[in-house]
C-alpha positions in Angstrom: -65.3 7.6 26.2 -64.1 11.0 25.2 -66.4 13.0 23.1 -64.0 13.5 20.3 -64.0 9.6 19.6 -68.2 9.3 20.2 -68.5 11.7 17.3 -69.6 14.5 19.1 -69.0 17.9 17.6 -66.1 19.8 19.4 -66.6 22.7 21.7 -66.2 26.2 19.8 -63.5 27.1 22.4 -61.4 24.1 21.4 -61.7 24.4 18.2 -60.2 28.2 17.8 -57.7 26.9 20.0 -56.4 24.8 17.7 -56.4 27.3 15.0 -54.9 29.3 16.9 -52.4 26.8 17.3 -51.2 26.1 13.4 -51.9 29.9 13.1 -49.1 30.2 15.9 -46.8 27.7 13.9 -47.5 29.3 10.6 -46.3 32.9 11.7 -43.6 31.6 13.6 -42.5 29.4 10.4 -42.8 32.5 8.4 -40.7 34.6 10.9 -37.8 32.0 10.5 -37.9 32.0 6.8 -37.8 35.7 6.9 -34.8 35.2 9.0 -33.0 33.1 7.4 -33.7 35.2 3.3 -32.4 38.3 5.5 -29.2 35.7 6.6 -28.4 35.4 3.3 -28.1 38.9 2.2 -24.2 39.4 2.8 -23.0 42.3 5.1 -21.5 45.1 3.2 -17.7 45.3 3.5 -15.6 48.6 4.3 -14.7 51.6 2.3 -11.4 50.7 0.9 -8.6 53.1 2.1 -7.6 56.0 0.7 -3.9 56.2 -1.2 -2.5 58.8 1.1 -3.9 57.8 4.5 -3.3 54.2 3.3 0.5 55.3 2.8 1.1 57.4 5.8 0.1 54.5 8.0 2.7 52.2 6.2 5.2 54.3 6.3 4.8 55.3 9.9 4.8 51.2 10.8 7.4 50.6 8.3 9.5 53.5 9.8 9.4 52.2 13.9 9.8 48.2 12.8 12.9 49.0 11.5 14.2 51.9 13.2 15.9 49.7 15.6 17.2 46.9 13.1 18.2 49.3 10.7 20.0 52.4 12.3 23.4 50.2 12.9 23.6 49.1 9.4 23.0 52.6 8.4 25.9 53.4 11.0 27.6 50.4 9.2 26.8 52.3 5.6 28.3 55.7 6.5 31.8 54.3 7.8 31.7 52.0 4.9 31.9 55.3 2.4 33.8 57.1 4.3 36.2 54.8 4.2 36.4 54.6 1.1 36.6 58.4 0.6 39.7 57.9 2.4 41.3 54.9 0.6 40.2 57.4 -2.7 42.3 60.1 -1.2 45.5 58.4 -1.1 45.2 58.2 -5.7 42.8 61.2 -5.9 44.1 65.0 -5.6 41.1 67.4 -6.7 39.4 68.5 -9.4 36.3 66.4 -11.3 37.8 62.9 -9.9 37.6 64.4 -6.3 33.9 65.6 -6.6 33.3 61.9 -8.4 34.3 60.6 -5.5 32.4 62.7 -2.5 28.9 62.5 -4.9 29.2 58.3 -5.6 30.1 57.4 -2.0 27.3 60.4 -0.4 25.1 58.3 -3.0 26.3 54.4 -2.1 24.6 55.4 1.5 21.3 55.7 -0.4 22.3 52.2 -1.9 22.9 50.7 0.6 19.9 51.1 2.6 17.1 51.3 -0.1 18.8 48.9 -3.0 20.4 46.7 -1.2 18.1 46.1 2.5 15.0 46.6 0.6 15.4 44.0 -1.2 16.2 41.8 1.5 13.6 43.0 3.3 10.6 42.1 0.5 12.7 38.8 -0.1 12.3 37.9 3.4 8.9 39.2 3.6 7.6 37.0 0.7 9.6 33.8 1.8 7.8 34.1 5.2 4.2 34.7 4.3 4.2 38.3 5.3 2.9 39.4 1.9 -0.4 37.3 3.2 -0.8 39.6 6.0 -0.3 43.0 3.4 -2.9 41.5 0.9 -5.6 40.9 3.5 -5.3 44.7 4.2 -7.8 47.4 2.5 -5.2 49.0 1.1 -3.8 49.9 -1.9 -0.5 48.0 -3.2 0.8 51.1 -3.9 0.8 52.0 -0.8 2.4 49.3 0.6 5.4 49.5 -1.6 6.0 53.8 -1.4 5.8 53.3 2.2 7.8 50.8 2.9 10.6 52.6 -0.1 9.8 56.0 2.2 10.6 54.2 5.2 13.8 53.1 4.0 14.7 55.7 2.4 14.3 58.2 5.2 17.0 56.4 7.1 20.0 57.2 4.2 18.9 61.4 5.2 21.3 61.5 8.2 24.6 59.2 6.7 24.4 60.7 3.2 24.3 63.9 4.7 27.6 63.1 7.2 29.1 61.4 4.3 29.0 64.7 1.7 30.0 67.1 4.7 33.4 65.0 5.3 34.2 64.2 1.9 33.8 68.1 1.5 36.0 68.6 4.4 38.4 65.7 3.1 38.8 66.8 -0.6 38.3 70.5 0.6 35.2 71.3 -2.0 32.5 74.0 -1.6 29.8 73.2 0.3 27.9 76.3 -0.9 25.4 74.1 -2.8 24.9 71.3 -0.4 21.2 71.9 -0.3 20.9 70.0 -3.7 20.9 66.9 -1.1 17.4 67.9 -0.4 16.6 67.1 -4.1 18.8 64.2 -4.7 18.2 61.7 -1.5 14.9 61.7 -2.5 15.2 61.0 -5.5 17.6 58.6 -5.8 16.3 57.1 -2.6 12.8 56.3 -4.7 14.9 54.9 -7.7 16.7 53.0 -5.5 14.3 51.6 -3.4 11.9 50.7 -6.1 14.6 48.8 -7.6 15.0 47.0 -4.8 11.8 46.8 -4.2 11.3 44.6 -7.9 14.5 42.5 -7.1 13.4 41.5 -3.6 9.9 40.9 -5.2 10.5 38.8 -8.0 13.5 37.1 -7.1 12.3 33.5 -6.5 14.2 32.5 -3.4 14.9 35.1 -0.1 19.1 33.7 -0.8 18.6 35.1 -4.3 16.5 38.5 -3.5 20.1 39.1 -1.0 22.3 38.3 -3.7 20.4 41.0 -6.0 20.7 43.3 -3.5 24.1 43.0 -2.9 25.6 42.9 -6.3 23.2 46.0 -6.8 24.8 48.3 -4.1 28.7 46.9 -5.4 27.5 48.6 -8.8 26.7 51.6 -7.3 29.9 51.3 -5.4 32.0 50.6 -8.8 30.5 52.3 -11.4 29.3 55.8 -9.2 32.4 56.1 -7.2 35.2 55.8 -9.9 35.3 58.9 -11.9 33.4 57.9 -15.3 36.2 59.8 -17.8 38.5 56.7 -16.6 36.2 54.0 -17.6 36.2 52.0 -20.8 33.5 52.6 -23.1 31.5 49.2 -22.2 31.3 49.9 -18.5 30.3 53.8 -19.3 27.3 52.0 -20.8 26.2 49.7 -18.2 26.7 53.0 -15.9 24.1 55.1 -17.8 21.4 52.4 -17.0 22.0 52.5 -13.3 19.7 54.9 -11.7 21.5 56.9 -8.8 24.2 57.8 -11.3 22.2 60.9 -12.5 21.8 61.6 -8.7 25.8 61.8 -8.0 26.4 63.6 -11.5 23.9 66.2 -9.9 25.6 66.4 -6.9 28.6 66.1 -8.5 28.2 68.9 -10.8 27.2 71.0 -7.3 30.5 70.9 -6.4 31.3 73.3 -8.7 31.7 77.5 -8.1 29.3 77.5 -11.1 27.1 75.2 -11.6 25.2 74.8 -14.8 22.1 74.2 -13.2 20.2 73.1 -16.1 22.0 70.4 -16.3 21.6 69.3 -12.8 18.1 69.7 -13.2 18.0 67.7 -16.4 19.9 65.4 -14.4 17.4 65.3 -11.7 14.7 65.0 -14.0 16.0 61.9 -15.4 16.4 60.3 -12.3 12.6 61.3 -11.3 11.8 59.8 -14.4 13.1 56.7 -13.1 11.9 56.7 -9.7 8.5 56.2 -11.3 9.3 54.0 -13.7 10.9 52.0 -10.6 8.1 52.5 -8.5 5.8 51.6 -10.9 7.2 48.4 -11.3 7.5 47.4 -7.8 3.8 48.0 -7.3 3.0 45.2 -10.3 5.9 42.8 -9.0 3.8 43.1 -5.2 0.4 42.4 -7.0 2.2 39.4 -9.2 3.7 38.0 -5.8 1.1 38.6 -3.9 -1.4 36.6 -5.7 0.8 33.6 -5.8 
C-alpha cells in the first residue's frame, strides 16, 4: 500500500515537485500564448517605390524585351515612309506640299511604333494576364505606363531621324533646323504612345486593341502626310484633333529659311499639352483595367 492511498501526508520534496510541475506548465502555456498574440501582429510591408526609380526600371525592362521583337518593325516603319516619300514625289514638286510631305511621313515613324504597337502591346498584355504581374508590383501605375511609352518611343529616334534626312535629300530642303527633331520625337512620341496606350487599355478584346492601333497610325498616314490646304473642310477638322499633327506642322514649318519660331513653339506647346493629357489618361485606363 502506497502512502498516498493510506492517507499519509506527502513528503515535502514531492510536493514542490509537483508545483514545480504546473508551475512548469503554466509558464510554458504563457510563453505559447505570448507567441501566438506576437503571430498575430502582421509583418510590415515595403516602402513603396519611388516614381523615378520605379520608372527607370520599367523602362530599362521595357526597352531590352522588345529591342529584339521590335527593331525589324521599326526597320519595317522607316521603308514604309520612305516609300511613300517616293510615291509623293512623282505629284509633289516643292514648296509647302513638299515639306508636308517630309514632316507627316518623319512623323508616321513615331506612329507607327508608339500608336500603333503600343497598343497592341497593352492589348495583348491585358488579354494574357500580364497586367496581374504589373499590379502585384510596388510601383506606381504611372510608372508602368511612361516606361513602357519611353521604351517605345525611344525606338522611332533612329527611323524618324533617317526618314527626315532622305526626304530632305529627296525634296532637296534645308536641313539647317533639323535639331527641332530633338523636340518633336519626344513629344509626339508621348502623345502618341499614350494614345495608344488608352486604346490598347480599354479596348475590350486584344483583336480590337490591333484594330485601334492600326486605323490610328492610317490617320496619321492620311491626314499628316497630305498637305492640309488640299483637304476639305470636314477632314481639316478631324486633323486638328489628332495629336502628332502639331508635331509635323513644327517640323514642317522648320523647313523653312525663316522660321517663325513662335509658332513652332506654340505648336510644340500644344502637342505637350497633349502628351499629358494622353498620358494622364493611360495611367487611369491601367488602374481601370487593372482592377478588373
Amino acid at each position: 500500500m502506497s502512502g498516498a492511498s493510506a492517507g499519509l501526508p506527502s513528503a515535502p520534496g514531492a510536493s514542490s515537485g509537483a508545483s514545480g510541475t504546473s508551475g512548469a506548465s503554466g509558464a510554458s502555456s504563457g510563453a505559447s500564448g505570448a507567441s501566438g498574440e506576437a503571430g498575430d501582429i502582421p509583418a510590415p510591408l515595403a516602402a513603396r517605390a519611388r516614381l523615378l526609380p520605379a520608372l527607370a526600371a520599367v523602362y530599362r525592362a521595357q526597352l531590352s524585351r522588345a529591342r529584339v521583337a521590335r527593331i525589324p518593325l521599326l526597320f519595317v516603319a522607316t521603308f514604309q515612309s520612305i516609300g511613300i516619300m517616293i510615291l509623293m514625289r512623282g505629284v509633289v514638286d516643292g514648296g509647302s506640299e513638299a515639306r508636308a510631305v517630309v514632316a507627316g511621313s518623319s512623323v508616321l515613324v513615331v506612329a507607327f511604333v508608339a500608336l500603333n504597337l503600343l497598343a497592341q502591346y497593352f492589348g495583348q498584355l491585358r488579354a494574357s494576364g500580364g497586367l496581374d504581374h504589373y499590379a502585384t508590383l510596388p510601383v506606381p501605375p504611372s510608372a508602368v505606363v511612361l516606361g513602357a511609352a519611353a521604351a517605345y518611343a525611344s525606338f522611332t529616334v533612329p527611323g524618324t531621324i533617317v526618314t527626315a534626312v532622305m526626304g530632305s535629300v529627296l525634296f532637296q530642303l534645308p536641313m539647317t533646323h533639323l535639331w527641332i527633331l530633338l523636340a518633336v520625337i519626344p513629344l509626339s512620341g508621348a502623345a502618341l504612345a499614350g494614345l495608344g496606350a488608352v486604346l490598347g487599355l480599354l479596348a475590350p478584346r486584344q483583336e480590337l486593341a490591333t484594330l485601334c492601333g492600326q486605323l490610328g497610325m492610317s490617320a496619321a498616314l492620311l491626314l499628316g502626310v497630305l498637305p492640309a490646304d488640299r483637304m476639305p473642310q470636314v477632314v481639316s477638322y478631324a486633323r486638328d484633333l489628332l495629336p502628332s499633327t502639331y508635331g509635323v506642322e513644327a517640323l514642317a514649318r522648320a523647313f523653312d529659311g525663316q522660321p517663325d519660331w513662335w509658332v513652332v513653339c506654340a505648336d510644340l506647346g500644344v502637342c505637350a499639352g497633349v502628351a499629358v493629357v494622353s498620358l494622364a489618361a493611360a495611367t487611369w485606363a491601367y488602374r481601370r483595367a487593372a482592377v478588373r
